[in-house]
C-alpha positions as MATLAB code, in Angstrom:
seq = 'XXXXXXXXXXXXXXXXXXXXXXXXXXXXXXXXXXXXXXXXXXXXXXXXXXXXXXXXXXXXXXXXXXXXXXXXXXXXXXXXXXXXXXXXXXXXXXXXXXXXXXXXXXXXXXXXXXXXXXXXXXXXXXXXXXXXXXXXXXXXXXXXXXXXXXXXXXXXXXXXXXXXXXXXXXXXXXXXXXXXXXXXXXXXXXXXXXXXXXXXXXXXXXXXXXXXX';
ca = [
     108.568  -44.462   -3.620;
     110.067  -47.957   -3.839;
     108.525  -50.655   -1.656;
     110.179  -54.259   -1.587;
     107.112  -56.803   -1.163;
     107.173  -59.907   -0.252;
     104.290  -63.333    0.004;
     102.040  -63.727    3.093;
     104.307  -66.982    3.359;
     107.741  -65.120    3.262;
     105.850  -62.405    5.630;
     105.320  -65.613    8.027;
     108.681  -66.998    7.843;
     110.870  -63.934    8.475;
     108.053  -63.227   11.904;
     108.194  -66.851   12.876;
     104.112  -67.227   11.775;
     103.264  -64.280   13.738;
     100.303  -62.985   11.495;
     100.328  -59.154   10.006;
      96.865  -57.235   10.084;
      96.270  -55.035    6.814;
      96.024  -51.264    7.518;
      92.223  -51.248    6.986;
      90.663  -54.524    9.036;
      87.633  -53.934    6.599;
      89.678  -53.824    3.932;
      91.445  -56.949    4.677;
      88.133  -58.758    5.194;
      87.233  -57.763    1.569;
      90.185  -59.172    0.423;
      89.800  -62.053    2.291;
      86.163  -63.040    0.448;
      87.595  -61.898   -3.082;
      89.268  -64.758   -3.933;
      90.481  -68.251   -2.173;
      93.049  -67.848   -4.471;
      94.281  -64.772   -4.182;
      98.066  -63.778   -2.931;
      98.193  -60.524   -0.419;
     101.518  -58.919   -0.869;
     102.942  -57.233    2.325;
     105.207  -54.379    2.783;
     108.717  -55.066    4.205;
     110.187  -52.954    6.730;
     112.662  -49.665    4.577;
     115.546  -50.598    7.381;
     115.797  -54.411    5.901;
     117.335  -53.500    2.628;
     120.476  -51.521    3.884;
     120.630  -54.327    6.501;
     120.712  -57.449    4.270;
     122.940  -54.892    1.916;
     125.829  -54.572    5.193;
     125.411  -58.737    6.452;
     125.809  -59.659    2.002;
     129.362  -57.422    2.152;
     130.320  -58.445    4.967;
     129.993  -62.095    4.174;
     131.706  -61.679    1.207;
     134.591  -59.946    2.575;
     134.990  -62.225    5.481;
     134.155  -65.896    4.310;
     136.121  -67.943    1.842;
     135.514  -66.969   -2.565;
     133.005  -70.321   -2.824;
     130.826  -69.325    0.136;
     130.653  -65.874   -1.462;
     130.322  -66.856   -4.828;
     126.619  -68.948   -3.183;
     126.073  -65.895   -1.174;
     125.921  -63.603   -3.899;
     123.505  -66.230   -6.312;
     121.237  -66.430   -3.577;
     121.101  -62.629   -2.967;
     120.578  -62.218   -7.322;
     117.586  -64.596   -7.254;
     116.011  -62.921   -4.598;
     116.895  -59.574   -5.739;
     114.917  -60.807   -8.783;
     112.624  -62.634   -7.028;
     111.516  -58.919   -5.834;
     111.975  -56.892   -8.641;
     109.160  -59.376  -10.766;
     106.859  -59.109   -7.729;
     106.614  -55.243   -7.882;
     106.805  -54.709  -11.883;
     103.717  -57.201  -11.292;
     102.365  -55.174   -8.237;
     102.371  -52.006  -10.527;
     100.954  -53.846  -13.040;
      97.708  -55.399  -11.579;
      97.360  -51.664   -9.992;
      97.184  -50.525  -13.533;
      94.811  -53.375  -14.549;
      92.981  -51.782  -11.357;
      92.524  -48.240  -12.609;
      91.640  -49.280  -15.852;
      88.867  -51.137  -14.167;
      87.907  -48.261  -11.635;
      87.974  -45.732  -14.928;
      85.362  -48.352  -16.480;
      82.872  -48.162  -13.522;
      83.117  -44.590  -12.850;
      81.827  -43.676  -16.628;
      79.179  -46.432  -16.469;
      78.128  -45.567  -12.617;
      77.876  -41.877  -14.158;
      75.889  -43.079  -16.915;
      73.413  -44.783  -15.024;
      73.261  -41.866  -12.181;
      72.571  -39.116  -15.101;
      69.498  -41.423  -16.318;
      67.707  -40.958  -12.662;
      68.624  -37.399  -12.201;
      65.162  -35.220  -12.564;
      65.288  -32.462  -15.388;
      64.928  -29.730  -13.339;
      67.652  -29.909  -10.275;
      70.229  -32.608   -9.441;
      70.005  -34.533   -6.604;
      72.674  -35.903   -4.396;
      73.848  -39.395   -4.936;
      74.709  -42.249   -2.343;
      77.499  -45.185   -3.437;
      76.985  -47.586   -1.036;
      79.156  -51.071   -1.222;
      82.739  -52.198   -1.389;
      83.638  -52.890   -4.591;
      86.027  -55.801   -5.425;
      87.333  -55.030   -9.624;
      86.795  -58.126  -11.639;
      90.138  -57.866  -12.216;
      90.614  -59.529   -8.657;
      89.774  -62.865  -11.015;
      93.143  -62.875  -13.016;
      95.381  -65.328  -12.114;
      98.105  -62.634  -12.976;
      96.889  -60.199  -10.778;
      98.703  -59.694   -7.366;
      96.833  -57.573   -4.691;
      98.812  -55.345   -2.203;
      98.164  -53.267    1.050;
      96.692  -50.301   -1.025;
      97.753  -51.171   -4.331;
      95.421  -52.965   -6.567;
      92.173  -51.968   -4.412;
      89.487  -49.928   -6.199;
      88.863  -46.447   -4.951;
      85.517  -47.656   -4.960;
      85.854  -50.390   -2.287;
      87.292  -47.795    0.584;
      83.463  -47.932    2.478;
      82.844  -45.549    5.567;
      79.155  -44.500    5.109;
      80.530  -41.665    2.638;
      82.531  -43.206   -0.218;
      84.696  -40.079   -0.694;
      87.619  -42.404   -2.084;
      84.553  -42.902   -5.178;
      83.517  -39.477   -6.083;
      87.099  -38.092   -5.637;
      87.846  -40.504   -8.436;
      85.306  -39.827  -10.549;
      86.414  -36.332  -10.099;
      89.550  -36.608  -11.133;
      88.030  -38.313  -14.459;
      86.186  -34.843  -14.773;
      83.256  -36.578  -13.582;
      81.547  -34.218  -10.504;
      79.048  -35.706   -9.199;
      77.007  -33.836   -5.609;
      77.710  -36.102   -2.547;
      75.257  -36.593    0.160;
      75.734  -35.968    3.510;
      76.349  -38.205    6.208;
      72.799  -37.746    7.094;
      71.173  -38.680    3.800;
      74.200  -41.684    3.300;
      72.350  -43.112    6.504;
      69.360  -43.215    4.788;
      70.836  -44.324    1.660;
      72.304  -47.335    3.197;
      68.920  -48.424    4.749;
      67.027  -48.226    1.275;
      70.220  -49.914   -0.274;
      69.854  -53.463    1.626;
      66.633  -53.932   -0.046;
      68.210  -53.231   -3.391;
      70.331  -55.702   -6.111;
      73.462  -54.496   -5.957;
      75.563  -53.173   -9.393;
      75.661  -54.757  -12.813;
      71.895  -55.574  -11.826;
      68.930  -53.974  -12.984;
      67.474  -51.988  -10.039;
      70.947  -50.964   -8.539;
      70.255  -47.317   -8.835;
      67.007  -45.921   -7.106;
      65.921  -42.197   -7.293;
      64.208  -40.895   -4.004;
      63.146  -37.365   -3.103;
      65.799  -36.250   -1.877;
      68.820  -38.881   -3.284;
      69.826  -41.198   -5.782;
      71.480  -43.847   -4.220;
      73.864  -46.714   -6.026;
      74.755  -49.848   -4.578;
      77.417  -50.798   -6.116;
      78.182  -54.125   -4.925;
      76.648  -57.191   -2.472;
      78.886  -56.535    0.380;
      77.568  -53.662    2.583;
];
């Protein structure tokens, strides 16, 4: 699928500074707190390239050769303008697994060091989890792409042990009932690279995995 992104200023200018909400609202608060620096890229309507495609022809067939000839630079450099922003879209999303493929062998190395010897208890990740990655000054965060599967929160954190499971990492989720629990025990914890992140209960091992609940 081929998306053509643009700036939160170029999303501004072309709806007259009407803002654009994110798909997740607590997703685009998480963003918001990563980084002061840090550029959201939004997704352009599919019926604008086919549109700009038809007024660029037309222009060119209808307006003198030196208009045309500025019509048709202007429509290259933003033609490359957009091609660079998604090579580096797909590029901090790749910086992105790399750094969710990281955490899900450590998180699994820590979890299997609590588990008793004799059964294996469900585990809890509770957090939203912002990659370091978020840092780079290279890296260019999207909609979806270039979020960790591990920062998609909603009292389960399926988005986290599907991805570990695709690492051939499987792991027993709680239930909804236990997560509850989880997420009580888990304010009074220090949240993940810290020593005490992962806690071993009777019934759960719970994981916070970062300081945002």
């Amino acid at each position: 699928m081929r998306l053509i992104c643009i700036s939160r200023g170029s999303v501004n200018w072309v709806v007259k500074g009407r803002e654009i909400s994110s798909i997740s609202p607590k997703l685009t608060l998480a963003s918001a707190k990563a980084s002061a620096t840090l550029k959201e890229v939004l997704r352009t309507m599919y019926s604008l390239p086919p549109a700009f495609a038809f007024m660029l022809y037309f222009a060119i067939k209808t307006y003198d050769k030196k208009f045309s000839v500025v019509i048709f630079c202007v429509a290259l450099l933003l033609a490359g303008y957009q091609a660079q922003t998604t090579a580096q879209l797909f590029y901090s999303d790749k910086m992105r697994y790399e750094e969710d493929v990281r955490l899900a062998h450590k998180l699994n190395d820590l979890i299997l060091q609590h588990q008793p010897e004799n059964k294996n208890l469900p585990v809890v990740l509770v957090g939203i989890y912002q990659p370091q990655v978020w840092r780079s000054p290279i890296f260019l965060l999207g909609e979806v792409i270039g979020h960790s599967c591990f920062g998609w929160y909603d009292i389960i954190n399926k988005r986290g042990f599907n991805f570990m499971k695709s690492q051939g990492i499987y792991i027993e989720m709680a239930n909804e009932e236990l997560s509850k629990q989880a997420f009580e025990e888990a304010k009074r914890m220090p949240y993940y690279p810290n020593p005490g992140c992962v806690k071993r209960t009777q019934d759960y091992i719970v994981v916070r995995i970062s300081e945002k609940l």
